[in-house]
N, CA and C atoms as a LAMMPS dump frame, in Angstrom:
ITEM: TIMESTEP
0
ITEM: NUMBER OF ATOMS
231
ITEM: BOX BOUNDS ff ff ff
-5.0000000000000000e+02 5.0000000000000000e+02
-5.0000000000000000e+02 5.0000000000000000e+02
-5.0000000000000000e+02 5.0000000000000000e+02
ITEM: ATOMS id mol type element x y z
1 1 1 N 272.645 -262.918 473.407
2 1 2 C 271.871 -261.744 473.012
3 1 3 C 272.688 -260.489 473.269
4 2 1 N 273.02 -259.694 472.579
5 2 2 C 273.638 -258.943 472.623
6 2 3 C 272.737 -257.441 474.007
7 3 1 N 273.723 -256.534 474.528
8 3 2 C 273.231 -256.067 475.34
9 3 3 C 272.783 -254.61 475.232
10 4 1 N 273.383 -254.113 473.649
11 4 2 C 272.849 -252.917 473.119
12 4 3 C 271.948 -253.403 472.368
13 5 1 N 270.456 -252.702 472.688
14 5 2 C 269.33 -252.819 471.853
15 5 3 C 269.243 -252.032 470.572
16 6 1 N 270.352 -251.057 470.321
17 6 2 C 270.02 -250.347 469.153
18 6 3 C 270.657 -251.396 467.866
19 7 1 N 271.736 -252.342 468.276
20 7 2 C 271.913 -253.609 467.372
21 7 3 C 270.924 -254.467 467.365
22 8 1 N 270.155 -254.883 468.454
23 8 2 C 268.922 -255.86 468.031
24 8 3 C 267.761 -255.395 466.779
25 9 1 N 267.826 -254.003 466.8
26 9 2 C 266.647 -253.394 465.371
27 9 3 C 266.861 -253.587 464.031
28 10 1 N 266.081 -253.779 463.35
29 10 2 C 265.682 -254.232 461.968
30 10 3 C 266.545 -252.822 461.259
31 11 1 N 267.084 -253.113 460.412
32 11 2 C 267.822 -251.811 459.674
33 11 3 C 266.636 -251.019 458.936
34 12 1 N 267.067 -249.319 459.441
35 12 2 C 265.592 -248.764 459.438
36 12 3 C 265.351 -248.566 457.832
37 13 1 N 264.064 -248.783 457.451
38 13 2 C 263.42 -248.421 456.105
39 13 3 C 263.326 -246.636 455.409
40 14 1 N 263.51 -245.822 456.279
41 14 2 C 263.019 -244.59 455.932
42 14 3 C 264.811 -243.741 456.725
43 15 1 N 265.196 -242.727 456.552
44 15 2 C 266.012 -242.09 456.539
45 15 3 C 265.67 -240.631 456.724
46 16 1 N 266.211 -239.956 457.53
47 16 2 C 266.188 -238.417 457.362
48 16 3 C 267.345 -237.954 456.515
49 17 1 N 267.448 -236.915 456.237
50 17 2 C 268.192 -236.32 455.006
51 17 3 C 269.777 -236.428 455.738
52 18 1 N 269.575 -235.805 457.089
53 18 2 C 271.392 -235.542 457.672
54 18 3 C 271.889 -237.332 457.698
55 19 1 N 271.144 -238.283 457.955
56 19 2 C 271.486 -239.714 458.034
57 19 3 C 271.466 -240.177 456.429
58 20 1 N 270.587 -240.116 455.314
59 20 2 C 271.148 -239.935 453.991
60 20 3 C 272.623 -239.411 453.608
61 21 1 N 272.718 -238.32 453.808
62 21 2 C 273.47 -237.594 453.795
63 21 3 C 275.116 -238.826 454.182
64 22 1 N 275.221 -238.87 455.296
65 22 2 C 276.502 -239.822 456.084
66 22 3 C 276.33 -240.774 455.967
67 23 1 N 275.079 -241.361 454.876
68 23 2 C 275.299 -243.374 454.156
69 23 3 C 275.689 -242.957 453.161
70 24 1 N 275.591 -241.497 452.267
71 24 2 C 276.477 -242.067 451.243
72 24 3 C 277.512 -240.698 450.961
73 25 1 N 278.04 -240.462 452.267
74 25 2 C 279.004 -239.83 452.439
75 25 3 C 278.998 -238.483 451.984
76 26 1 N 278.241 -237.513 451.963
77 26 2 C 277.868 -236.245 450.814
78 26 3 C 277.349 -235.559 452.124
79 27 1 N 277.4 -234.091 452.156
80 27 2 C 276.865 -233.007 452.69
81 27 3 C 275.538 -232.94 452.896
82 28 1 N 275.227 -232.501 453.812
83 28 2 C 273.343 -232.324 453.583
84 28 3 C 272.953 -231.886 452.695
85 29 1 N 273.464 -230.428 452.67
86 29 2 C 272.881 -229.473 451.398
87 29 3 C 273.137 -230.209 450.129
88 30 1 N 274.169 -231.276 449.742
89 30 2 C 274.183 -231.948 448.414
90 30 3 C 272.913 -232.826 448.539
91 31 1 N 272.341 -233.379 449.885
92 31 2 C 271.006 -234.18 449.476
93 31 3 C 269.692 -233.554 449.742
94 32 1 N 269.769 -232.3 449.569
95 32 2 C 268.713 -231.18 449.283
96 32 3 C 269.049 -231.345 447.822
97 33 1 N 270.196 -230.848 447.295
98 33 2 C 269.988 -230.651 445.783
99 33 3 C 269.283 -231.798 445.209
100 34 1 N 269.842 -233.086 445.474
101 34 2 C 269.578 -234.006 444.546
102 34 3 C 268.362 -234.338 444.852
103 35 1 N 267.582 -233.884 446.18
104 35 2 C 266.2 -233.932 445.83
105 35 3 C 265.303 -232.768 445.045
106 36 1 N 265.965 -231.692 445.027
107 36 2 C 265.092 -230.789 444.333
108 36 3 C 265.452 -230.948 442.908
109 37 1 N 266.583 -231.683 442.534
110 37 2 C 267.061 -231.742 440.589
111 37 3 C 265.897 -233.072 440.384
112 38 1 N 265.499 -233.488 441.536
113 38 2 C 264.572 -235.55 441.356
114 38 3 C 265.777 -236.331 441.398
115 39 1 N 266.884 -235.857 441.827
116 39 2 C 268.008 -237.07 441.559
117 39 3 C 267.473 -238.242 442.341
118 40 1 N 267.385 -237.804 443.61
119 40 2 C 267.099 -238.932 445.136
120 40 3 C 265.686 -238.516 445.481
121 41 1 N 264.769 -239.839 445.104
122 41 2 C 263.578 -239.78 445.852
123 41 3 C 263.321 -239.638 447.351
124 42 1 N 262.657 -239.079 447.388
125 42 2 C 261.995 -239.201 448.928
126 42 3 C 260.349 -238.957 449.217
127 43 1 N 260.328 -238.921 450.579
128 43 2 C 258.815 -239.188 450.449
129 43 3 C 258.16 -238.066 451.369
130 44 1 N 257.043 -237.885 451.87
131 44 2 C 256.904 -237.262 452.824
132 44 3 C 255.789 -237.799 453.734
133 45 1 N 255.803 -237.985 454.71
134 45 2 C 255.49 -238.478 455.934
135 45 3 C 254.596 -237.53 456.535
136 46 1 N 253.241 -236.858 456.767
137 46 2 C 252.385 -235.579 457.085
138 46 3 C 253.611 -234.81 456.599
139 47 1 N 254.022 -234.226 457.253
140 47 2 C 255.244 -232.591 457.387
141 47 3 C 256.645 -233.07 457.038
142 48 1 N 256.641 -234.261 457.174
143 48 2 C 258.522 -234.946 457.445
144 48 3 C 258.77 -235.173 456.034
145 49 1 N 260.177 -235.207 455.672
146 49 2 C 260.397 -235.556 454.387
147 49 3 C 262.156 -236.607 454.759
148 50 1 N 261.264 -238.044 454.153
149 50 2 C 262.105 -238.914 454.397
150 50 3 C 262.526 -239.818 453.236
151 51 1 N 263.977 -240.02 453.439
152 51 2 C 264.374 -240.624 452.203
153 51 3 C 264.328 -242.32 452.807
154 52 1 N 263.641 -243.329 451.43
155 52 2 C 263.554 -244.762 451.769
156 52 3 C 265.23 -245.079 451.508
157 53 1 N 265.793 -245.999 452.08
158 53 2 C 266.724 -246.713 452.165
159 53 3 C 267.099 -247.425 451.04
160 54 1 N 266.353 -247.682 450.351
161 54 2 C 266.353 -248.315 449.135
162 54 3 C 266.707 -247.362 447.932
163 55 1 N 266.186 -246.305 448.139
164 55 2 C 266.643 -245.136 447.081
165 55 3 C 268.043 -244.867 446.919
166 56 1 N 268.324 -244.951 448.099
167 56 2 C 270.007 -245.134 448.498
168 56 3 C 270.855 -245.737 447.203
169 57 1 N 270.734 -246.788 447.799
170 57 2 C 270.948 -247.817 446.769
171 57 3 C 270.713 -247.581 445.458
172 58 1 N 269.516 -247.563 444.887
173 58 2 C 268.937 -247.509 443.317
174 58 3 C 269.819 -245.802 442.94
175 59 1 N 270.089 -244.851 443.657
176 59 2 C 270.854 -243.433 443.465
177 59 3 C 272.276 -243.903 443.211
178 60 1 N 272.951 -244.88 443.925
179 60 2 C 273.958 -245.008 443.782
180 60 3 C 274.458 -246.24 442.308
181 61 1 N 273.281 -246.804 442.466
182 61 2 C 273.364 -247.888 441.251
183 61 3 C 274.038 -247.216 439.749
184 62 1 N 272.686 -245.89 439.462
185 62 2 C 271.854 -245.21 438.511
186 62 3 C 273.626 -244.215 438.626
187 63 1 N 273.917 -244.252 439.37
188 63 2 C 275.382 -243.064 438.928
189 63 3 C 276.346 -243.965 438.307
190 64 1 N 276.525 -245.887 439.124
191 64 2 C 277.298 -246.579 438.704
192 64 3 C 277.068 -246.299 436.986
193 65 1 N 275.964 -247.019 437.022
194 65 2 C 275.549 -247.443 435.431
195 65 3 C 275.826 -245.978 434.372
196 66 1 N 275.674 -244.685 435.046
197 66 2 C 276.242 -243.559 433.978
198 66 3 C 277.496 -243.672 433.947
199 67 1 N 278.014 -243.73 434.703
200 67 2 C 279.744 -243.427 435.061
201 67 3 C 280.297 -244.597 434.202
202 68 1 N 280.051 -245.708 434.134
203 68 2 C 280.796 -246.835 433.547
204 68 3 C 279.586 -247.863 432.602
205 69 1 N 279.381 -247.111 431.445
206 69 2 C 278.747 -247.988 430.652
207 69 3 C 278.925 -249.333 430.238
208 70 1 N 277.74 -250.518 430.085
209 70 2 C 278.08 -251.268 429.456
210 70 3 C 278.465 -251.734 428.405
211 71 1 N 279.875 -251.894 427.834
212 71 2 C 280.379 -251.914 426.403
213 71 3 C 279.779 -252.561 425.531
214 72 1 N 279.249 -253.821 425.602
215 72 2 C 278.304 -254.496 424.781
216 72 3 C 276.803 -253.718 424.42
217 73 1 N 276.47 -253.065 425.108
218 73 2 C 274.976 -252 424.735
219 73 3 C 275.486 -251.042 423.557
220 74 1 N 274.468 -250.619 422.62
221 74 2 C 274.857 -249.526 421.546
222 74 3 C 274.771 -248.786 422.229
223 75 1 N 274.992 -247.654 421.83
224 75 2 C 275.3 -246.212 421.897
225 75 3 C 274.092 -244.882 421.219
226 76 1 N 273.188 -244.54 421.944
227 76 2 C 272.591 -243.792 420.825
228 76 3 C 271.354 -244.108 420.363
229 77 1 N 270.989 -245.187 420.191
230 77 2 C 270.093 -245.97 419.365
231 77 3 C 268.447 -245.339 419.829
């Protein structure tokens, strides 16, 4: 069993913006923007405004899939 308990925890579901921010390597103030353009969902918690972990992911997907289209898909249509 390991003897740091912050490795025994479940990888957390919800995120604050400065910890958003340093998973996907970007400035705070860039994950203010991309929540006020709707780029990166988040949620709000009473007063707190927290980004899910999963958005993470689906934000970073959603840039893959612009940045490098699939060649077999039309164009336009």
């Amino acid at each position: 069993m390991s003897q740091n308990p912050e490795h025994d925890e479940a990888p957390r579901l919800m995120l604050t913006v400065p910890e958003a921010a340093r998973r996907l390597s970007i400035g705070r103030s860039y994950v203010y923007q991309l929540m006020l353009l709707g780029e990166l969902e988040t949620v709000l918690l009473g007063r707190l405004r927290r980004v899910p972990a999963d958005c993470l992911v689906e934000y970073v997907e959603r840039l893959r899939r612009e940045q490098n289209p699939d060649p077999d898909e039309p164009v336009g249509e």
